[in-house]
C-alpha positions, 0 to 999 in steps of 0.5 A: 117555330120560326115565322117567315120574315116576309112581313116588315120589321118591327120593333116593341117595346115590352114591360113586363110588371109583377114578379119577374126578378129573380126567378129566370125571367131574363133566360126564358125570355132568350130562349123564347126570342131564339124560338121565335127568331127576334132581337132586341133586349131585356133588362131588370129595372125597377119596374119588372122587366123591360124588353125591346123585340124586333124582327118580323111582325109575325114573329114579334107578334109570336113573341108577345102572345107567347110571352106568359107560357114562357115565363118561368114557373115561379113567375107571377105576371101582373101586366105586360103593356106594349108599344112601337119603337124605332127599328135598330137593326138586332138580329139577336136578343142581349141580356143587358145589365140591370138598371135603376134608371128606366121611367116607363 
C-alpha cells in the first residue's frame, strides 16, 4: 500500500470536525499513516481532531482520500478541510497529547 516517494514532500494540515472523540480515532488514523508511509501529527482539541500528514504527495494525497474508510465505526465525520503546512522533517506520526488551545 505504500506509494513511491518519487514526488516532493508535502506536509497538510487536516481537521477533522464531527464525532471524533472518544471513539479511537487517533489509532486509526496511526494505523492509517503507518498503511501509507506518512508522518506527522494528530490531536484531540476542541474542534474534532487536527492532524498534520507529511511524506510524499502520492502518499499524503492516499492518506487524505483514505481517511473516511479508516475512521472507526462508531465515527461520524461531519467535514474534513485541508490545507498546506511548511515541511518539518516527520517520518512517523505522534499521538500528541489533547489541547484546548488550537483555533483553526
Amino acid at each position: 500500500m505504500r506509494p513511491r516517494a518519487s514526488s516532493p514532500v508535502t506536509r497538510r494540515a487536516v481537521r477533522v470536525r464531527g464525532t471524533v472523540q472518544g471513539v479511537g480515532f487517533r489509532p486509526a488514523m496511526y494505523r492509517l499513516a503507518k498503511a501509507v508511509g506518512v508522518g506527522g501529527l494528530v490531536r484531540n482539541d476542541r474542534h474534532g481532531v487536527w492532524l498534520e500528514i507529511e511524506g510524499s504527495q502520492e502518499a499524503v494525497a492516499q492518506f487524505i482520500k483514505a481517511l473516511p474508510r479508516a475512521a472507526p465505526p462508531s465515527a461520524r465525520i461531519e467535514s474534513v478541510a485541508t490545507w498546506e503546512k511548511e515541511v518539518r522533517g516527520d517520518r512517523d506520526l505522534v499521538i500528541a497529547a489533547s489541547t484546548d488551545d488550537h483555533s483553526t
